[in-house]
C-alpha positions in Angstrom: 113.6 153.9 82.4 110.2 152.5 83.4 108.9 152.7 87.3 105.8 150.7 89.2 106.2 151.0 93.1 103.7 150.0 95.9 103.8 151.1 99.9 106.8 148.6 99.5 108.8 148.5 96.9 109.6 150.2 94.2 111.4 148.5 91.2 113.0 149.8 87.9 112.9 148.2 84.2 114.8 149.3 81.0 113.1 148.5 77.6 116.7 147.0 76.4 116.2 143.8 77.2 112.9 144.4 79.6 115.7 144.0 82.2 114.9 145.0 85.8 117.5 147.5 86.5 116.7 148.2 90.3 114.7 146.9 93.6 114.5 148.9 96.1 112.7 148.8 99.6 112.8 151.4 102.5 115.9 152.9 100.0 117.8 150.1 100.2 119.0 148.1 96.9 119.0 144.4 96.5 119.5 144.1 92.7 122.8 144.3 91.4 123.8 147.8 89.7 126.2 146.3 87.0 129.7 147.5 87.2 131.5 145.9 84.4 134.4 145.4 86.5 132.8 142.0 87.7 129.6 141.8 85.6 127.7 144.7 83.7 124.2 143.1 83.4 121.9 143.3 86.1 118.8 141.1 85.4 119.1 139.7 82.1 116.3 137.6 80.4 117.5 134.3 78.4 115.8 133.8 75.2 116.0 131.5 73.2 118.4 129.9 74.5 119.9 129.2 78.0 123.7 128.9 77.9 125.9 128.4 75.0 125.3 125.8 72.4 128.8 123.9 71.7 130.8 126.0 69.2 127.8 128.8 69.2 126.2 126.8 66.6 123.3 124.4 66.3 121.5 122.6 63.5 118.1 122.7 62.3 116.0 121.4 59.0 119.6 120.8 57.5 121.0 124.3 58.3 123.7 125.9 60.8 122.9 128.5 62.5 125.1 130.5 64.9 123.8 132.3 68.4 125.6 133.9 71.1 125.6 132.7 74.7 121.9 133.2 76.3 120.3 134.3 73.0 119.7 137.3 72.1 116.3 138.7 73.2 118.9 140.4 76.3 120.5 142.9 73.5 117.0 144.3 72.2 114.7 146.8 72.3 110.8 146.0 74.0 107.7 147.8 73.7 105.8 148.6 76.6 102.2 147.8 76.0 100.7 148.2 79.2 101.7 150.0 82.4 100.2 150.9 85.5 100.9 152.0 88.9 102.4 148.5 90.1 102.9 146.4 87.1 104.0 147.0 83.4 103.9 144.3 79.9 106.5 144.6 77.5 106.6 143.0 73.9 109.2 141.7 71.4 108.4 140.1 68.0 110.9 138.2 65.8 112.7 140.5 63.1 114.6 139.4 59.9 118.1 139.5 61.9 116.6 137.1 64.5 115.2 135.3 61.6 118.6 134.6 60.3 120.0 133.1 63.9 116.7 131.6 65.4 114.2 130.2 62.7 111.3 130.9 64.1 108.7 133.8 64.4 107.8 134.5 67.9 106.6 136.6 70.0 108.0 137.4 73.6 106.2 138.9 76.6 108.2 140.1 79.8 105.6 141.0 82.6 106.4 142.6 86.2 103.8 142.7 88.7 104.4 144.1 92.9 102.1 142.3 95.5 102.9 143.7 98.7 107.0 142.8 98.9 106.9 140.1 96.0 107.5 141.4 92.6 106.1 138.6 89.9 107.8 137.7 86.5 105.7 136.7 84.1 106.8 135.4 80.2 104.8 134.3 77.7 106.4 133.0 74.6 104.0 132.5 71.4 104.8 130.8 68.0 103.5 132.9 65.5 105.0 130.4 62.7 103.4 127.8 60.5 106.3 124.9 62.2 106.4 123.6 65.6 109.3 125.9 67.7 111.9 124.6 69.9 113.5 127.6 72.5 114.6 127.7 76.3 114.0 131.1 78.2 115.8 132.0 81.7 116.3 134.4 84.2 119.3 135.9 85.5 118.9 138.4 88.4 122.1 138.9 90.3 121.6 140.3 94.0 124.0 141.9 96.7 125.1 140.0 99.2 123.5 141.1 102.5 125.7 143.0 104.6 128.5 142.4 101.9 132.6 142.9 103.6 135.3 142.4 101.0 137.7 141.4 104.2 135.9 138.7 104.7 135.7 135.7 102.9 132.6 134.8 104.6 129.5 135.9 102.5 126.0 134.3 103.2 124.1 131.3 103.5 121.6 129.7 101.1 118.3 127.6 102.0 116.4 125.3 99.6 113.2 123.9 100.1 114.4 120.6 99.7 117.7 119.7 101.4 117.9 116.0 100.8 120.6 114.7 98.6 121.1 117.4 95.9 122.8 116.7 92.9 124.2 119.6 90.5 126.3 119.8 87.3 128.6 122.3 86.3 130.5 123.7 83.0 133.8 122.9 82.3 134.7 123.7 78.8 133.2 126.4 76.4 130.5 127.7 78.8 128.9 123.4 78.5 128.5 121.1 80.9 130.2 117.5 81.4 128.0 114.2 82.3 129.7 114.1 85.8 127.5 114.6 88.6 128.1 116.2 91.6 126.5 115.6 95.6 125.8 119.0 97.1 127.5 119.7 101.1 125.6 121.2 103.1 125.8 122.3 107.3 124.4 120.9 109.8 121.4 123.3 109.4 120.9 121.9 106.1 122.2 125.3 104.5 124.8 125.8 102.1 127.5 128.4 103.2 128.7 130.8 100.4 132.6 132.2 101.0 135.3 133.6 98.5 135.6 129.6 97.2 132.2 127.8 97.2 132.0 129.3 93.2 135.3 127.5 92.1 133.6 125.2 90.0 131.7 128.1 88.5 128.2 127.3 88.0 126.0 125.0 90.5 122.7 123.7 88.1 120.5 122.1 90.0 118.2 119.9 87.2 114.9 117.9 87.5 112.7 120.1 90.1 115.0 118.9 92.8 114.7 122.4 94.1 112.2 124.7 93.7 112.8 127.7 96.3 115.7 129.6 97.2 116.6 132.1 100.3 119.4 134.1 100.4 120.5 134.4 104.2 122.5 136.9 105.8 125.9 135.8 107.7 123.0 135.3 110.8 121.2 133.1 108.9 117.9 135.3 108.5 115.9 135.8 105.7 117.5 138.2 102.3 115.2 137.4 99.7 113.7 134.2 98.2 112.8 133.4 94.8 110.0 131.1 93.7 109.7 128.9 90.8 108.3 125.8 89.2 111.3 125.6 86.3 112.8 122.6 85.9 116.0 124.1 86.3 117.6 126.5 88.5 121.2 127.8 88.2 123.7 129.4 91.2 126.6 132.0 90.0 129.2 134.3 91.2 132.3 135.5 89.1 134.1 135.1 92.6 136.5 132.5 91.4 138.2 134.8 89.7 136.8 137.6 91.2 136.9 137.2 94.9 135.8 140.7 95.9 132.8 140.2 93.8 129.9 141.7 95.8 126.6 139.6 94.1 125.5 136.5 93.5 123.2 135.1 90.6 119.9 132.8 91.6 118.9 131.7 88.1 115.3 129.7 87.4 115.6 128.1 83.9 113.5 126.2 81.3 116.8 125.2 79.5 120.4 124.9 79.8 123.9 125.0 78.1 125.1 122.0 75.6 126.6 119.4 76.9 129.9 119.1 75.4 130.9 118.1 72.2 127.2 118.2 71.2 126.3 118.0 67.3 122.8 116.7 67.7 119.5 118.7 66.1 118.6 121.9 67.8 115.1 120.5 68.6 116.5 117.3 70.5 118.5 119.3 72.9 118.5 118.6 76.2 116.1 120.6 78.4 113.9 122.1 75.2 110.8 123.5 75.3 108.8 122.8 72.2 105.1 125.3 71.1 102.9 123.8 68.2 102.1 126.6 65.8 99.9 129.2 67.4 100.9 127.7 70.7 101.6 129.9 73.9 103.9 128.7 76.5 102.9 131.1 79.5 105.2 131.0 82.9 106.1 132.7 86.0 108.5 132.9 88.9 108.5 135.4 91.8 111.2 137.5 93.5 110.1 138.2 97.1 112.1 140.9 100.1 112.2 138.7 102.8 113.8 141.7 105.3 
């Protein structure tokens, strides 16, 4: 287990998966410690791909190849290749196994930096092949709810930067999503409240930029935590649907998303792909900040 702490925080990363594994500040944890009983990851990063494809298989160049949901880069070992005090870099490069689901040399970078009570993610994603390479990468931090009571069904409250006539999509059979659209409800303070039942349909995925801050608010309505992105996605999950004494919720930026469904279309024309000439770098960030 790796460590970088300021006067702040101080935050925790395994090498399997470069997965932040704890956030702590003044002793008190906001990440998710992964009790398999609702959900045993903590902080997982999606590569290369977001979601499931239909059938966990995709074509490319005439081939089929099969790939779990969210990839596989979660399930591996990274290299640290630079730490210091308050940030750390790990590395992953493509192998001959993920060679033979993903057809593409790469190489991964998972980057954690503190600033005062804001911890930054940083990915870069290289193609180290001779081809042009089509991927999605994700995040997937789950965090407790504030103040969290299991005889409640009241849990929180979340506020967007942009309030005005949200639209979201959802999955509804094999982890991939239908065409239907849905308008988001909100209170009168322009939040959206969180109980036992707001995660019936599962999933909320908010698409095209519509939204590109989120605050997790106690049960007063104060400030949790935020996290900040520029992705052109960002996902909203809790297992509470069938888990109603689930204790976190999921705030997910994404460059990528599941299949829709019954897709049998190339790999590369996908919806939500991101696409690196040879030798290109596609080089991103999004930042988790302790509001309290």
């Amino acid at each position: 287990m790796d460590i970088i702490s300021n006067s702040i925080l101080k935050v925790q990363i395994s090498q399997h998966g470069a997965e932040l594994q704890s956030i702590k500040k003044n002793g008190k944890e906001y990440l998710w410690q992964g009790d398999a009983k609702f959900w045993g990851r903590r902080s997982p990063v999606l590569f290369p791909t977001v979601g499931r494809v239909w059938e966990d298989q995709y074509r490319h160049l005439g081939n089929t190849y099969e790939i779990g949901q969210h990839g596989f880069a979660r399930d591996m070992d990274f290299k640290v290749t630079f730490k210091d005090d308050d940030g750390i870099v790990y590395w992953l490069e493509s192998t001959p196994d993920t060679l033979g689901k993903f057809p593409f040399p790469f190489r991964l970078m998972i980057g954690y930096l503190l600033d005062g009570n804001r911890i930054t993610v940083k990915w870069r994603v290289e193609n180290m092949g001779a081809l042009d390479m089509y991927f999605q990468i994700g995040a997937h931090p789950a965090f407790y709810f504030p103040d969290f009571d299991a005889t409640t069904e009241e849990r929180c409250y979340f506020k967007f930067d942009n309030n005005k006539d949200l639209k979201y999509i959802s999955p509804v059979e094999k982890g991939c999503v239908s065409p239907e659209v849905h308008s988001l409800e909100l209170d009168a303070d322009g939040l959206m409240p969180v109980n036992t039942h707001t995660f019936d349909c599962d999933t909320y995925i908010f698409e095209n930029k519509q939204i590109k801050k989120v605050t997790l608010l106690n049960k007063e309505k104060k400030p949790h935590l935020s996290l900040e992105f520029d992705t052109p996605l960002v996902a909203l999950w809790s297992p509470t649907k069938t888990k109603p004494d689930c204790p976190f919720v999921c705030i997910e930026p994404w460059y990528g998303r599941c299949d829709s469904i019954g897709y049998q279309g190339e790999f590369k024309d996908r919806e939500w792909m991101q696409k690196l000439a040879p030798k290109g770098v596609f080089d991103v960030s999004y930042d988790i900040i302790i509001e309290e």
